[in-house]
C-alpha positions in Angstrom: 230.2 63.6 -23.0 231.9 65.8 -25.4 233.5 64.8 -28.8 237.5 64.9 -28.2 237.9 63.9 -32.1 240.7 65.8 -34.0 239.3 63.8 -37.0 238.4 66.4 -40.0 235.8 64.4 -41.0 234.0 65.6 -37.7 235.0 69.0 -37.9 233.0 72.2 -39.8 233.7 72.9 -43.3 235.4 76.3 -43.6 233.6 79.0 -45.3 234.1 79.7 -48.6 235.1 83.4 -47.8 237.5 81.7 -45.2 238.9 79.4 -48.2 239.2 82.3 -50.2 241.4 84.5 -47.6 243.7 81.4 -46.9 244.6 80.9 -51.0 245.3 84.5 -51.2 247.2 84.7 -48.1 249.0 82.0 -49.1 249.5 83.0 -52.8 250.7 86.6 -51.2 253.3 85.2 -49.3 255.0 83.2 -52.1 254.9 86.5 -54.3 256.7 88.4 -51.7 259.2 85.6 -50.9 260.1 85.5 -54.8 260.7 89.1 -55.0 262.5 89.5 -51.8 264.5 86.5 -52.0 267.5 88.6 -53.5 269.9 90.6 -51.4 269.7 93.9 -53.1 266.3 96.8 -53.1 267.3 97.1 -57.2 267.0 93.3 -57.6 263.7 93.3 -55.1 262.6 96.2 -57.3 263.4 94.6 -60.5 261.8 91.7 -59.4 258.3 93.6 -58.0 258.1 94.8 -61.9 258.4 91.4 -63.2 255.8 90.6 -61.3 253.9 93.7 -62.3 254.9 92.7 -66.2 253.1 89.5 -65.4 250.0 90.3 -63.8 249.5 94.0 -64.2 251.3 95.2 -67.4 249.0 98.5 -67.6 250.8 99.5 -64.0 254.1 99.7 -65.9 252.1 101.3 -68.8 252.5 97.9 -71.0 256.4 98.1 -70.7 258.2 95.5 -72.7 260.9 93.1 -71.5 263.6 94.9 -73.7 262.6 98.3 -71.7 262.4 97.1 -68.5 265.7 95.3 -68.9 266.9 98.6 -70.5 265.5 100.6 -67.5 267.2 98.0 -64.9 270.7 97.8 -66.6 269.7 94.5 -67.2 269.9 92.3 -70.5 266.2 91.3 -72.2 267.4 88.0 -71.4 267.5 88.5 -67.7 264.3 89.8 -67.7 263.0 86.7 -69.5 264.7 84.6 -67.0 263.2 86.3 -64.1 259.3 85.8 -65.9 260.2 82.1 -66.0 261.3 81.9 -63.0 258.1 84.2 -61.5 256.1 81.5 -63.2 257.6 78.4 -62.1 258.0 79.7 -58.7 254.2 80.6 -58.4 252.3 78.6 -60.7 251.1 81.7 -62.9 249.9 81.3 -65.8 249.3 84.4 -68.3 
């Protein structure tokens, strides 16, 4: 008779490789929905370098907040905001 329980208890433990693809999936997604949740390409682009700011500054050749704002028409204010929001919204942590 074959085993019909759901029950995870009964089930095989994922792989950590397969643990591993599902976190970054998962982190991927939230990234892209916090730089695309804004109606405007200069806001999803302003956005993509925030994130680059936060996890990659060498990709933006270690630009500050006050140039990027400057590059954007933005204030270095708005830029802040957007890091903070980045941050809550995904849990980063420099």
């Amino acid at each position: 008779m074959k085993n019909t329980n759901d029950d995870s208890f009964f089930t095989e433990p994922t792989s950590p490789e397969q643990q591993a693809r599902e976190i970054t999936v998962e982190a991927m997604a939230q990234l892209l929905i916090w730089v695309s949740s804004v109606p405007s390409l200069e806001d999803r682009g302003l956005r993509a370098t925030v994130v680059l700011f936060c996890v990659r500054p060498d990709l933006i050749d270690g630009a500050t907040l006050e140039q990027i704002g400057q590059s954007s028409g933005r204030t270095k204010q708005h830029v802040y905001n957007l890091v903070r929001s980045f941050r809550r919204a995904t849990g980063f942590k420099p």
